[in-house]
C-alpha positions in Angstrom: 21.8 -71.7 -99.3 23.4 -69.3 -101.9 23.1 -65.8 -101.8 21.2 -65.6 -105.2 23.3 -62.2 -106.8 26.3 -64.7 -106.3 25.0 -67.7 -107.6 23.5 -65.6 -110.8 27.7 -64.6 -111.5 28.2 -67.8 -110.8 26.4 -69.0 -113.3 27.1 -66.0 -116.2 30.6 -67.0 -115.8 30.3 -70.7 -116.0 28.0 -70.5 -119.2 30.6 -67.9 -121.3 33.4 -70.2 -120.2 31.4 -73.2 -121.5 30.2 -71.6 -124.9 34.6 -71.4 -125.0 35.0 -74.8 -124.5 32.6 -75.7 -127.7 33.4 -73.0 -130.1 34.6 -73.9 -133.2 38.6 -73.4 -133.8 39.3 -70.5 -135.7 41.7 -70.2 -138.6 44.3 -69.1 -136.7 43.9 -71.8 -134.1 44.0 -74.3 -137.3 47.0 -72.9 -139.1 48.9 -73.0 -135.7 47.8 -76.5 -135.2 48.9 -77.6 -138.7 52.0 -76.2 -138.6 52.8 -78.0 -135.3 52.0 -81.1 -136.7 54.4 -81.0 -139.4 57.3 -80.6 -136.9 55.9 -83.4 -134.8 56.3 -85.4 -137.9 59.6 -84.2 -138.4 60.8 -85.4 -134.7 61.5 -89.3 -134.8 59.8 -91.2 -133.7 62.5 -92.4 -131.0 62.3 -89.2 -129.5 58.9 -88.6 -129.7 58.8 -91.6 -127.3 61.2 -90.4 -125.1 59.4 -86.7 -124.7 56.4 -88.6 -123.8 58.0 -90.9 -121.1 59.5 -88.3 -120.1 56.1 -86.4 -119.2 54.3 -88.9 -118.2 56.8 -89.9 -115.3 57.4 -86.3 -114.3 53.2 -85.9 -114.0 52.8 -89.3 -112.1 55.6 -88.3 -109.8 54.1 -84.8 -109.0 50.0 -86.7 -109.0 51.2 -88.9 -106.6 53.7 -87.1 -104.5 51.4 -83.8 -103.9 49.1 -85.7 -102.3 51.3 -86.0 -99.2 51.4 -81.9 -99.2 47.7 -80.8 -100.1 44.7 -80.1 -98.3 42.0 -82.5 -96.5 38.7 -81.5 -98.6 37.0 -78.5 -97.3 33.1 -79.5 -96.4 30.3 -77.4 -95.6 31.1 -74.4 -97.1 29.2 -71.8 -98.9 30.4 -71.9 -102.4 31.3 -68.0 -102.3 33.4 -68.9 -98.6 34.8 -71.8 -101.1 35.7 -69.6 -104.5 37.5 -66.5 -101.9 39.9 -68.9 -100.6 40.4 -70.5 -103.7 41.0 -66.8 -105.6 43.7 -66.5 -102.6 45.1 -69.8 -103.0 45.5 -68.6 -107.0 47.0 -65.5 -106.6 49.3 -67.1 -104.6 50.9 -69.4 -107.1 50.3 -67.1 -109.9 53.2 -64.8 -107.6 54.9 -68.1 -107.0 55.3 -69.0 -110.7 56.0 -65.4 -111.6 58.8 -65.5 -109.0 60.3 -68.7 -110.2 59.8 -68.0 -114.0 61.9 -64.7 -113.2 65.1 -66.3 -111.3 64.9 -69.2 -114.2 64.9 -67.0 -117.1 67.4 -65.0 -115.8 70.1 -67.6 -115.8 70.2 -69.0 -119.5 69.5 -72.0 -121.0 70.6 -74.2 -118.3 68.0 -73.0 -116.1 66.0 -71.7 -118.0 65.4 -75.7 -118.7 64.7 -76.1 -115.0 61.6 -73.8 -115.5 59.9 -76.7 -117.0 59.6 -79.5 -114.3 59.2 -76.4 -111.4 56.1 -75.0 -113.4 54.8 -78.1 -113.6 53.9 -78.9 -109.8 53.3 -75.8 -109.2 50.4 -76.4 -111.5 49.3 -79.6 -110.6 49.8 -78.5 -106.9 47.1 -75.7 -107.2 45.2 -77.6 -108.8 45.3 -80.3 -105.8 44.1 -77.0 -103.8 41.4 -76.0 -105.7 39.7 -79.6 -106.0 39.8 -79.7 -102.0 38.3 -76.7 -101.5 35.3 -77.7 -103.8 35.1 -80.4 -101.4 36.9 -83.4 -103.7 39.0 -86.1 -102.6 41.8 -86.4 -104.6 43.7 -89.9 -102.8 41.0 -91.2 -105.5 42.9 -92.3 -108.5 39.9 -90.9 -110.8 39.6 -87.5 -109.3 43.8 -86.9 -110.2 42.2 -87.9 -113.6 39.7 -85.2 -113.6 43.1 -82.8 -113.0 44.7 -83.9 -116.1 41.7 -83.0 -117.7 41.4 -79.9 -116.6 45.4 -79.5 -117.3 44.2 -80.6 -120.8 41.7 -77.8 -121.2 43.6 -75.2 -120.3 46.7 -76.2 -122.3 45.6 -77.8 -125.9 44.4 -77.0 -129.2 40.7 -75.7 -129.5 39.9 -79.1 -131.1 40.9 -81.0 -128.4 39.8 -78.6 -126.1 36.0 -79.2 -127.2 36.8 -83.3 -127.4 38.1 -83.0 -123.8 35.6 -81.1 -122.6 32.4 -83.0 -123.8 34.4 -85.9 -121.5 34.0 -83.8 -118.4 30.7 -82.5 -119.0 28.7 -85.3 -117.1 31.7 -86.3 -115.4 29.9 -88.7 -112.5 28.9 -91.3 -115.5 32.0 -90.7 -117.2 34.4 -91.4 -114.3 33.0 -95.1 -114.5 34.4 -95.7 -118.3 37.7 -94.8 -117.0 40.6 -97.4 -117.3 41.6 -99.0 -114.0 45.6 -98.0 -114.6 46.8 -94.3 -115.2 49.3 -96.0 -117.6 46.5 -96.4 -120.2 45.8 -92.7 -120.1 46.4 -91.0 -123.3 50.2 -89.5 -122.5 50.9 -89.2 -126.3 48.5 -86.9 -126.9 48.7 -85.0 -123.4 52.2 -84.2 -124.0 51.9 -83.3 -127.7 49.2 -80.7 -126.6 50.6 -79.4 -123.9 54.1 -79.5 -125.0 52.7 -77.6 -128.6 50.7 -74.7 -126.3 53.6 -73.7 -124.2 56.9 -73.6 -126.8 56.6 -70.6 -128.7 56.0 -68.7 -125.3 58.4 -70.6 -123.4 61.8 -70.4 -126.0 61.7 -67.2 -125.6 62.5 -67.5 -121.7 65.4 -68.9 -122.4 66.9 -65.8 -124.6 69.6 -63.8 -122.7 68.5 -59.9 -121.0 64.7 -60.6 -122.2 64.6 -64.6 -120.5 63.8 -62.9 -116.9 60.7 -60.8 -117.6 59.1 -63.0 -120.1 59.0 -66.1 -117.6 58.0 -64.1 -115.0 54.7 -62.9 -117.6 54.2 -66.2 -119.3 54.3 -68.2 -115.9 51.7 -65.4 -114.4 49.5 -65.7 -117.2 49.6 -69.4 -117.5 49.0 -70.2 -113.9 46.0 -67.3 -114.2 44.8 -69.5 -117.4 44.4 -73.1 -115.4 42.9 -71.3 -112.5 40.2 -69.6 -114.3 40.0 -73.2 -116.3 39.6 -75.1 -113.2 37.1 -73.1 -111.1 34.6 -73.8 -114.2 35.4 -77.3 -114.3 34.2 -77.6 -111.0 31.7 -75.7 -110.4 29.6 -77.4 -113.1 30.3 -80.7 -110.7 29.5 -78.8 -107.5 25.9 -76.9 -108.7 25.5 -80.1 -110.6 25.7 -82.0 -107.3 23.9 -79.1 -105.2 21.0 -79.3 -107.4 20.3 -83.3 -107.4 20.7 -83.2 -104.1 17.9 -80.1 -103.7 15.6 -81.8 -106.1 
């Protein structure tokens, strides 16, 4: 069972974190999403394509490839044995990408672009962590789906924050609506998003003297940001779970 002072946290934590997910975007959150939509109409179309392909094949690469390299899923657990490992296992790549967003921002430009596809499965790699320790398999096609989702809540606009979120909430029905083929997932809009949350903070890695210590910051924070996001996401499947199968 749960020691009750932990579950009660527990629980404090995942209901702030969910009144997040459904409040209503502020003006601020707006004007930055209008503005960013008037330079995505500026890009052609052409290229617009090309970004997205881009994505998309870099994220299928790293989906499918980390799952040679992550954990078997951790089972019979306590789920405050589960959420210390997982805490170590975050602070771990937040170093990581702190390290990595230091040595890239240093160099320029050049590497500076490298940042970009290295971030990435560092990402998508903790986040195959975390989902194994909660006890999730993810060799299954629709649990790598549940990632993206969470990779979409913790990088997009508040509006599609709440939209993405209300898909997760009763995730066990929704997972049977999902398409069959991970090409039919929405790559237009999970690029836009996620390409629109990270710019501003991620030009400025690639300015000379100030690239270094602002990649090493931005790439702390950010990895901080999906851990946080992802420990939510599943504990509302794993108390969800513990209580059907209690009742």
């Amino acid at each position: 069972m749960l020691q009750p002072i932990y579950e009660e946290q527990v629980l404090r934590e995942l209901r702030d974190w969910q009144r997040q997910m459904l409040r209503s975007p502020s003006f601020t959150n707006r004007l930055a999403k209008r503005v960013q939509q008037k330079i995505n109409t500026i890009i052609p179309e052409k290229v617009q394509q090309v970004i997205t392909a881009t994505i998309k094949h870099m994220i299928r690469a790293v989906l499918f490839g980390a799952e040679f390299t992550t954990r078997t899923p951790t089972y019979n657990h306590s789920l405050e044995m589960r959420e210390a490992i997982i805490r170590e296992r975050i602070e771990f790549f937040k170093k990581t990408a702190a390290a990595e967003g230091g040595i890239t921002g240093a160099g320029g430009i050049l590497l500076g672009l490298a940042d970009f596809p290295l971030l990435l499965g560092l990402k998508l790699k903790m986040l195959y962590d975390i989902a194994a320790l909660y006890g999730y398999n993810v060799s299954d096609y629709k649990e790598r789906i549940y990632l993206l989702y969470i990779f979409q809540l913790a990088f997009s606009s508040q509006e599609q924050r709440t939209h993405i979120y209300r898909q997760i909430v009763n995730w066990e029905k929704q997972k049977h609506n999902l398409p069959d083929d991970i090409h039919q997932f929405d790559w237009r809009t999970f690029q836009q998003e996620y390409r629109d949350y990270i710019d501003l903070a991620k030009m400025a890695q690639l300015i000379p003297i100030i690239g270094a210590p602002v990649g090493a910051v931005v790439n702390y924070r950010l990895l901080d940001k999906l851990g946080r996001f992802a420990m939510n996401a599943y504990r509302m499947r794993w108390l969800d779970e513990r209580n059907k199968s209690e009742a």
